[in-house]
C-alpha positions in Angstrom: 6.3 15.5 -21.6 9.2 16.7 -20.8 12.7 15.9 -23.0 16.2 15.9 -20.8 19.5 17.9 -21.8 23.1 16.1 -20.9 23.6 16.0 -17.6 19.8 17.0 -16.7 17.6 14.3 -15.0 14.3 14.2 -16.1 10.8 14.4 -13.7 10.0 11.0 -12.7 7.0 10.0 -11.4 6.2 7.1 -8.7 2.6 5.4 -7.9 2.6 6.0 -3.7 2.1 1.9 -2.9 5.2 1.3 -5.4 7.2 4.3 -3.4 6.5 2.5 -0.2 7.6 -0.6 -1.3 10.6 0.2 -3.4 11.8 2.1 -0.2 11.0 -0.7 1.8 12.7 -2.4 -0.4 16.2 -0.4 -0.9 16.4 -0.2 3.1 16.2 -3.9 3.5 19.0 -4.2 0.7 21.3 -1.6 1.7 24.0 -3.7 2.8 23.9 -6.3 -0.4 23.8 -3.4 -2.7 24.9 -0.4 -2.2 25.2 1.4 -5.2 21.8 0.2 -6.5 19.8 1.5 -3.1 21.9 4.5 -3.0 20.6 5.4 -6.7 17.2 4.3 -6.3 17.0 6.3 -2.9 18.0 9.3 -4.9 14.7 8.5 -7.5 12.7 7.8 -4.9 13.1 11.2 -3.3 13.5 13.1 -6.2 10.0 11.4 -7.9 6.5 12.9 -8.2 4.3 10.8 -6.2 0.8 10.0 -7.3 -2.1 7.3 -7.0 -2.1 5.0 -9.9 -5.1 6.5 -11.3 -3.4 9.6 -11.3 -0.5 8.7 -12.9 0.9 10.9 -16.4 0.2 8.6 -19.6 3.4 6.1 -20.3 5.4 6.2 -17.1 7.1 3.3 -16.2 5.3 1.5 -13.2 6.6 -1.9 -11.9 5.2 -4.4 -14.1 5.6 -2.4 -17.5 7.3 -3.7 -20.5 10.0 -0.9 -21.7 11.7 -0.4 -24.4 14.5 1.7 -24.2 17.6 2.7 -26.5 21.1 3.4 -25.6 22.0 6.6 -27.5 25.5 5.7 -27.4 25.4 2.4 -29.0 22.3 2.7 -30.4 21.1 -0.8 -29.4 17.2 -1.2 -27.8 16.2 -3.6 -25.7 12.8 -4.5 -24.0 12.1 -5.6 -20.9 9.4 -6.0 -18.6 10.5 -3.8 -14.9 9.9 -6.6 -12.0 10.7 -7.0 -8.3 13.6 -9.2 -7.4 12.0 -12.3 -6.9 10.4 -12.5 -10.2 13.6 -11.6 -12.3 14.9 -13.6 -14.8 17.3 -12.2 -17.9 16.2 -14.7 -20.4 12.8 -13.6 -19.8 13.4 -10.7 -20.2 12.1 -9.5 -16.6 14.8 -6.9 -15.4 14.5 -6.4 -11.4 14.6 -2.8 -10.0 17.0 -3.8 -7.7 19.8 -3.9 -10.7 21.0 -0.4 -11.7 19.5 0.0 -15.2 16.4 -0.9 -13.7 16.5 1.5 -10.8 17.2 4.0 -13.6 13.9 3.2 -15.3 11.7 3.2 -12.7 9.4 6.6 -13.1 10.4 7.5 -16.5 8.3 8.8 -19.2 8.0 7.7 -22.6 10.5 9.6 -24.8 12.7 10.9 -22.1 15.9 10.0 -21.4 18.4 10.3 -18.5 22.6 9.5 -17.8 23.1 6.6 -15.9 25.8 3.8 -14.8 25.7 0.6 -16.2 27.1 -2.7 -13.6 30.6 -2.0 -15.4 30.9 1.9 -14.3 29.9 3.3 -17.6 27.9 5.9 -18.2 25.0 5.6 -20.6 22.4 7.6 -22.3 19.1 5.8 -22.2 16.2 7.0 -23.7 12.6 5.3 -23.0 11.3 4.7 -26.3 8.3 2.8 -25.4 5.9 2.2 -22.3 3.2 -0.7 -21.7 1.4 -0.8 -18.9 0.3 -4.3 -17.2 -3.4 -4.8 -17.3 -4.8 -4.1 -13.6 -3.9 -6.8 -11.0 -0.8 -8.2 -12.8 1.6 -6.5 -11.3 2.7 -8.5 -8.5 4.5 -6.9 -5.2 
């Protein structure tokens, strides 16, 4: 697994049908939001695509709960990594269409990459933890 230094994105790795759909899914929102397609584009073509069954140990897939730290602040949080449609904060379902949650999309367990939060600010976030849904959950 590989660790990221400042500045340094890590590999990320996609599951094909998810790629698809979470271009699909970018082009149709361009307009709305385009600082979160713009960033997820960039993942998108910057990820290692794979088949599901080929997919390295503890990436995050659409469906997973994550937990994840803020170096910065130090504060964790888990969510579960949802489409828009089935997002709901109190739930703790984060949509990929926000930007921390384009930002987690294809991370490994114990990496960690620089993003933006909504407010501008950069952040450190590093993926602490990585459940996957069990098979057939995951809705699209």
């Amino acid at each position: 697994m590989s660790k990221s230094i400042a500045g340094e994105k890590p590999e990320i790795y996609l599951v094909d049908s998810e790629a698809d759909a979470l271009s699909e899914l970018a082009m149709a929102a361009e307009a709305s939001y385009p600082e979160v397609t713009k960033k997820l584009f960039e993942e998108i073509d910057r990820a290692i695509i794979h088949r599901r069954d080929d997919l390295p140990a503890h990436v995050v897939t659409m469906g997973s709960r994550v937990e994840f730290i803020d170096e910065g602040s130090g504060a964790s949080r888990t969510v579960e990594l949802v489409w828009p449609r089935q997002a709901n904060l109190e739930e703790n379902r984060l949509s990929v269409m926000t930007l921390v949650g384009a930002g987690l999309i294809g991370m490994q367990e114990g990496t960690s990459i620089e993003w933006p939060d909504r407010t501008g600010h950069v952040r450190r976030l590093r993926i602490a933890k990585v459940s996957q849904p069990v098979q057939g959950e995951e809705a699209a």
